[in-house]
C-alpha positions in Angstrom: -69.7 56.0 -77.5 -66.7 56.5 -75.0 -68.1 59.7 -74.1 -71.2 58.0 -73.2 -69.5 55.4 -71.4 -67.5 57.5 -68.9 -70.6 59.4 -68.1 -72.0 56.5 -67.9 -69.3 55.7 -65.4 -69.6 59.2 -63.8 -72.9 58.9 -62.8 -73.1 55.2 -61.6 -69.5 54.7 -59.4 -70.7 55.0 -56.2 -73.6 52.6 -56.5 -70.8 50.9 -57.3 -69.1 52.3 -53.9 -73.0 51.2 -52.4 -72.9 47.7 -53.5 -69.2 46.8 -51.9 -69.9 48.0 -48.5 -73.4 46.7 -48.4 -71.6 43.4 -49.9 -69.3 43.7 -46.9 -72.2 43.5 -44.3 -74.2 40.5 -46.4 -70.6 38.6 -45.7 -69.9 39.2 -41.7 -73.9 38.6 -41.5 -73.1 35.2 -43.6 -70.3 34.5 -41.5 -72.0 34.9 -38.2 -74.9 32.8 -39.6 -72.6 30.2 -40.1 -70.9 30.0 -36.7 -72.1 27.3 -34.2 -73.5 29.6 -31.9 -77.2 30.8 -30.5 -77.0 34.2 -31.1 -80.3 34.6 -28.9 -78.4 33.5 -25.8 -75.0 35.4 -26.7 -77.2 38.6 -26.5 -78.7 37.5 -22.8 -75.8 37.4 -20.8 -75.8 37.5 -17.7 -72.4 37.1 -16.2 -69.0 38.4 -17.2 -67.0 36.0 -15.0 -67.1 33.0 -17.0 -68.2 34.0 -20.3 -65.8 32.5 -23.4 -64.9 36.2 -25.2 -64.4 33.7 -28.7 -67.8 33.5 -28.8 -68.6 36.9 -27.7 -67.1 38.6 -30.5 -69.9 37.5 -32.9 -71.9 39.8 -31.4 -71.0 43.3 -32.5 -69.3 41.7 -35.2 -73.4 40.7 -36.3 -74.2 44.4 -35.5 -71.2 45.7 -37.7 -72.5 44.0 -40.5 -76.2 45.3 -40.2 -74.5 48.6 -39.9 -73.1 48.0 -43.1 -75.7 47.6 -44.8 -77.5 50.6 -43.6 -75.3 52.9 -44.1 -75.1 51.8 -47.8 -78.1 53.3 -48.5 -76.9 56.8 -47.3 -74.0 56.1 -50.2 -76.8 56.1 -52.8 -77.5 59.6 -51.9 -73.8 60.3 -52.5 -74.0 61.6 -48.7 -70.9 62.7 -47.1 -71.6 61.4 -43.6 -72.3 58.2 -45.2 -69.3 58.2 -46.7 -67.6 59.0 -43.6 -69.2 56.7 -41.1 -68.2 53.7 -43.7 -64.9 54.7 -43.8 -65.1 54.4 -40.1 -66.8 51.0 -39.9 -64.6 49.2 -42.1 -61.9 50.1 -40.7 -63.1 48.6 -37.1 -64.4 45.6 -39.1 -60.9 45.4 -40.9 -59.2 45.7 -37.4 -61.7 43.6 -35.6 -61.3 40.5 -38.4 -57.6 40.8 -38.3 -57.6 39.9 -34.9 -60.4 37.7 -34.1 -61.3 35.9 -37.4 -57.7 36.3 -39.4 -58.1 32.8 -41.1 -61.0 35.2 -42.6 -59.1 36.6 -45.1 -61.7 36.9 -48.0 -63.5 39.6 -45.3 -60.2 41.3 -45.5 -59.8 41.7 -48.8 -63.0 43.4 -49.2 -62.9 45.2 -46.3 -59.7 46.5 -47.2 -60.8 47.0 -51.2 -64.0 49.0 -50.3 -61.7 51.3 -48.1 -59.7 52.1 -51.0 -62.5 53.0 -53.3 -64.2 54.9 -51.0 -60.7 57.0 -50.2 -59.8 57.1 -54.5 -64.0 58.3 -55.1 -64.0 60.6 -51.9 -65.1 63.4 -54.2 -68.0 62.1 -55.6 -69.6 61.8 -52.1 -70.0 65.5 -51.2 -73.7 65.7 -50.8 -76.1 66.5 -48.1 -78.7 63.8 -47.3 -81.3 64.0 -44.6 -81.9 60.4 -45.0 -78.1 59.2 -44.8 -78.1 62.0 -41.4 -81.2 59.8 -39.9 -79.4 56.3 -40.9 -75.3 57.7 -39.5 -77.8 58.9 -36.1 -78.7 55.6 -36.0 -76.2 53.9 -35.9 -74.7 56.4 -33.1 -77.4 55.8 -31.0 -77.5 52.0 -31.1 -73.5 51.8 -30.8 -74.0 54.1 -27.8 -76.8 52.0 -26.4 -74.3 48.9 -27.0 -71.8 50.4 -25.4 -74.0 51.5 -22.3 -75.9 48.5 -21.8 -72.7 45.9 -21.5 -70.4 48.4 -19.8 -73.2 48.7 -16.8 -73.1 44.7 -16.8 -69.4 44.3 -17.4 -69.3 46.8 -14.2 -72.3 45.6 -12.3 -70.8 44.7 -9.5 -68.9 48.3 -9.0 -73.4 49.9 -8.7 -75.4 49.9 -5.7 -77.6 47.3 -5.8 -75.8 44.9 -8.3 -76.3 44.8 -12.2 -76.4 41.1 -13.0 -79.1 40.9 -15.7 -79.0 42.5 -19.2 -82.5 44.1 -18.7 -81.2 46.0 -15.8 -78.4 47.0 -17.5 -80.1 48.2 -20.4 -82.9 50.2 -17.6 -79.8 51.4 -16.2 -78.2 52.5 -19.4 -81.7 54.3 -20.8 -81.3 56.3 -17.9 -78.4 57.4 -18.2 -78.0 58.6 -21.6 -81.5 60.3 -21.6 -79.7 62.1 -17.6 -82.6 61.3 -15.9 -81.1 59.0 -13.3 -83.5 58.0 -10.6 -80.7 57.2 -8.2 -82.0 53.9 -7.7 -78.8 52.4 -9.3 -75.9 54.0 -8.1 -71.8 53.5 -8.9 -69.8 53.1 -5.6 -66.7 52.1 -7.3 -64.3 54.4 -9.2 -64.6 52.5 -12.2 -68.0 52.3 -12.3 -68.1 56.0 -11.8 -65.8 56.7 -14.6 -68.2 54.5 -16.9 -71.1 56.5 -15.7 -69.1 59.6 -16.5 -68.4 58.5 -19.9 -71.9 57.2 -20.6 -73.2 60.9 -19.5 -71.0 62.3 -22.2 -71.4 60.3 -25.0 -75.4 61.0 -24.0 -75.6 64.5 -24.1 -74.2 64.7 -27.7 -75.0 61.5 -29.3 -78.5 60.6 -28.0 -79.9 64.3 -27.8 -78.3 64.8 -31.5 -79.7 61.3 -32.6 -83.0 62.0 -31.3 -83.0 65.7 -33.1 -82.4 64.3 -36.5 -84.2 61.7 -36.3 -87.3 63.6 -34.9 -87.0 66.8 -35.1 -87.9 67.2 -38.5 -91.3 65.4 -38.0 -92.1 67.5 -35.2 -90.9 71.3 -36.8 -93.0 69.9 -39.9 -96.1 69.4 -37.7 -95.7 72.8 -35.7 -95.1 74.2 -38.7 -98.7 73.0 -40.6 -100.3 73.4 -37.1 -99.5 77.4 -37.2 -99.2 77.7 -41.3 -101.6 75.3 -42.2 -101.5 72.7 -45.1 -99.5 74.8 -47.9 -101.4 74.1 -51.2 -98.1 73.0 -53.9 -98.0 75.2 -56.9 -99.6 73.9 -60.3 -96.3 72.6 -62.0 -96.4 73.3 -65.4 -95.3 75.5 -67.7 -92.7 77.1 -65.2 -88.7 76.6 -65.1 -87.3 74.5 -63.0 -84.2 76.0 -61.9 -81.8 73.2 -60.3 -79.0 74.6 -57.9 -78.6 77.9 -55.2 -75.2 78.9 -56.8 -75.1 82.9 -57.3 -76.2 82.0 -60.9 -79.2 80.2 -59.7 -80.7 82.7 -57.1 -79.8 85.8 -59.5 -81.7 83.8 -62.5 -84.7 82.7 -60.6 -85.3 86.2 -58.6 -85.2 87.6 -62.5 -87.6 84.7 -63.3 -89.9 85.3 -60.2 -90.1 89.4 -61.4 -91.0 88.8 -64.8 -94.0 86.9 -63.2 -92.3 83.0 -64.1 -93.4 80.2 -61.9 -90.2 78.6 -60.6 -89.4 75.1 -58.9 -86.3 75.4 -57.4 -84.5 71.5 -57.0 -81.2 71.7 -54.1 -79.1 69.4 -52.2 -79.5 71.2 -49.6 -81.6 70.2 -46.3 -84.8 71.9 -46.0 -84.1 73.8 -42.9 -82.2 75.5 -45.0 -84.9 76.5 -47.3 -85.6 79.7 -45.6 -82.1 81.1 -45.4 -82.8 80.5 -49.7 -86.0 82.5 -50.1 -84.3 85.2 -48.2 -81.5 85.4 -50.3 -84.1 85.4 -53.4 -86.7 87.7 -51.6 -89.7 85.7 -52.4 -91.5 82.4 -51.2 -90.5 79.8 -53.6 -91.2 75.9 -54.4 -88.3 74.1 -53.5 -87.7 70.2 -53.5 -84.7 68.8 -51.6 -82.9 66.0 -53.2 -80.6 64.6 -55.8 -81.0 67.0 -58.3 -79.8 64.4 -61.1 -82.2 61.5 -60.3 -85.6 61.3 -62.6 -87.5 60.6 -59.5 -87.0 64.1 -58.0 -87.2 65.7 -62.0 -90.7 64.0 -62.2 -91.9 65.3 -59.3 -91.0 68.9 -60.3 -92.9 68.5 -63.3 -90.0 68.1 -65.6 -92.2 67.0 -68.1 -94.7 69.6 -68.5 -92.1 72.5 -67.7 -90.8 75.2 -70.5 -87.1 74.6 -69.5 -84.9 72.9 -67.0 -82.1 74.8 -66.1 -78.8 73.1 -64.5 -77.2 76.0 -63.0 -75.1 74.2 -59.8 -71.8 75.0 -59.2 -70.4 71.9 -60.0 -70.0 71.0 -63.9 -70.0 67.3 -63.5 -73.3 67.6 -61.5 -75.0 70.0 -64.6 -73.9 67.7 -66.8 -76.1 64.6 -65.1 -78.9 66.9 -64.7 -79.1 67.5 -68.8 -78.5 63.5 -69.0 -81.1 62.6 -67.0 -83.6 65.1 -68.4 -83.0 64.1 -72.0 -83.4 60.4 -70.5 -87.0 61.4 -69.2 -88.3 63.1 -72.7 -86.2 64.1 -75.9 -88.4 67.4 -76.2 -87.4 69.0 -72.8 -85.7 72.0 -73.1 -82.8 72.2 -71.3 -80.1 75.2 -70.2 -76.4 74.7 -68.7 -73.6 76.3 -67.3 -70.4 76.1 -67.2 -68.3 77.0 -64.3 -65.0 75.8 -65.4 -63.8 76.8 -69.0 -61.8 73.5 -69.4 -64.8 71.3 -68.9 -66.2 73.3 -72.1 -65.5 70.9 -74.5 -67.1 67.9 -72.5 -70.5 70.1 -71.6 -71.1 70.8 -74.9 -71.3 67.0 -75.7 -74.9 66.3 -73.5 -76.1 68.3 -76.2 -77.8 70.9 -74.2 -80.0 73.4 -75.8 -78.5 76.5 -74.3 -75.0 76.1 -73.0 -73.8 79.7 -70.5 -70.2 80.5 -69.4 -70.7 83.4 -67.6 -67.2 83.4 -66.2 -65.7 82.7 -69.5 -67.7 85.2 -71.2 -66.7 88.2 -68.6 -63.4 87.2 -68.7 -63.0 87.6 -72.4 -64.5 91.0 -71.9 -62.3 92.1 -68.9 -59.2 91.3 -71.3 -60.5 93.2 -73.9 -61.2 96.3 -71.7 -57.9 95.4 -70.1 -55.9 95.8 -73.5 -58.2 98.5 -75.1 -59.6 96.4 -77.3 -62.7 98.4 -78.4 -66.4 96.9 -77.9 -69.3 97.8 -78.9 -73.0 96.5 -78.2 -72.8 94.4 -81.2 -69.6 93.0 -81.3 -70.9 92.5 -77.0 -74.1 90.6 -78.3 -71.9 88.8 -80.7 -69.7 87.4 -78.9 -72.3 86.1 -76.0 -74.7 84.9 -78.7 -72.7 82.8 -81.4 -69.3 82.4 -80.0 -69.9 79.5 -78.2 -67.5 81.0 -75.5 -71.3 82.5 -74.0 -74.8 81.1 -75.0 -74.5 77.9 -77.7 -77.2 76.6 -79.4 -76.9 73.4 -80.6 -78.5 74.4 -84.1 -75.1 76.4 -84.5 -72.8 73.6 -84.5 
């Protein structure tokens, strides 16, 4: 039972991670709700001379909260942009609170609380999410586009004609970021100029990056079914689903793939990155990008209709979820793990895996032996990877 409940614990902290930051956002968007003010008409201004700065704040203080919320989906993937661009905006939302809204201190707290967890479970966040890439470029863009669209009125009287209007502004700031400009708005004073400088800079790698992500994987996929054509999916079952691109992975599937197996391959990885793995294998393979421990990803590999699912990442924690959430989906489900570390033996063995492999383990116990002319011969070799537990483990053999 208290195996069960810290991988319980494992598996589900950073939903917990999720819930405090989105938590954070539902509170400075509760906040805001609750202030006397038209939000509507602090977004249309229209003059910096006499505006009252009090109310003002409210106004990125709204967006900082959306944010928020946002980026906690990206902490579902266990992303680790999303993990960084929290980091980031709870720190300005601790800062900004401190000094506008200090008799705030409940927003403190948790601002301050979910900055901590997020520093103590830092680890766990260390995967690669397209979605949580889109959401951080996002965010970039439309703190860029803040930024660019109040400077140019906060400045308007420093451009050629006058910005006095947020529409202009925001024509003017469009422009900019995208380095078009018309000329039809032009900076005459130098700190106007050095605004324009700074918007041009912050465009050319944060709107042309945004815009990438966002888009450009929508349009590679269409050039890519325009000149391939609509690539039937293989017939998932009875193959192996191999989850991980570790050394183990690619050597087992491209012996898999030669014997004349069907393979689905599951990875973290982005799929750009999905040729650079069929190269490495030498063969066209079906590969499915995602988290390779959730049951929605399993499913769509065909989990249930596959001869075995083999958990062969590099990370032990990671393989360990992978047999959990198989055995969650069907009891019958044959399932193979690895073992990178030999001190995590002991806890592997305990998701009751079919086959357990410690390939390190098992060469190093043979390098010793050669080492300290120990003799070995094929059977004592086949011995000691079949029933020692320190190779392959059945569970029958416990």
């Amino acid at each position: 039972m208290w195996s069960r409940l810290v991988s319980s614990w494992r598996y589900l902290r950073h939903f917990l991670v999720a819930v405090a930051v989105f938590f954070n956002g539902l509170l400075i968007l509760r906040s805001v709700w609750g202030q006397p003010i038209d939000l509507i008409e602090l977004f249309n201004i229209k003059s910096f001379t006499n505006i009252n700065w009090a109310d003002a704040v409210n106004g990125p203080w709204l967006l900082l909260g959306v944010f928020l919320m946002f980026n906690a989906i990206g902490l579902l993937y266990r992303a680790r942009i999303a993990w960084a661009v929290s980091i980031i905006l709870l720190a300005i939302v601790f800062t900004f609170t401190w000094h506008f809204f200090p008799q705030l201190t409940r927003h403190l707290y948790w601002s301050g609380g979910a900055i901590l967890l997020l520093m103590v479970m830092g680890k766990d966040f260390n995967h690669s999410s397209a979605t949580a890439g889109g959401i951080a470029s996002f965010i970039s863009f439309a703190v860029l586009l803040f930024y660019a669209t109040y400077g140019a009125l906060y400045f308007g009287a420093g451009f050629q004609p006058v910005i006095h209007d947020l529409m202009t502004a925001f024509y003017f700031a469009m422009v900019t970021m995208t380095t078009v400009g018309y000329g039809d708005i032009i900076p005459h004073s130098e700190p106007a100029r050095l605004f324009t400088i700074s918007v041009i800079i912050a465009g050319i790698t944060v709107f042309a990056t945004s815009v990438t992500t966002v888009f450009g994987p929508v349009i590679r996929g269409g050039l890519n079914k325009l000149v391939k054509g609509v690539q039937k999916p293989m017939n998932r079952k009875n193959h192996f689903i191999v989850c991980g691109t570790s050394v183990l992975a690619t050597s087992t599937i491209a012996q898999l793939k030669k014997r004349g197996f069907d393979v689905t391959v599951l990875t973290s990885e982005d799929e750009e990155k999905f040729p650079a793995i069929e190269q490495r294998i030498g063969s066209k393979l079906d590969i499915l990008s995602g988290d390779t421990t959730d049951n929605t990803l399993l499913k769509e590999a065909g989990a249930e209709q596959c001869k075995a699912v083999l958990a062969l990442t590099a990370d032990d924690a990671t393989n360990a979820f992978i047999v959990l959430s198989v055995k969650e989906l069907s009891a019958d489900i044959k399932t193979v793990i690895a073992v990178n570390d030999a001190k995590n033996m002991n806890k592997v063995k305990q998701v009751k895996a079919d086959v357990l492999l410690s390939p390190q383990l098992f060469g190093s116990v043979v390098l010793a032996s050669v080492l300290s002319g120990e003799p070995l011969s094929h059977d004592d070799l086949l011995n000691m990877l079949l029933t020692s537990g320190d190779g392959l483990f059945d569970k029958s053999e416990e």
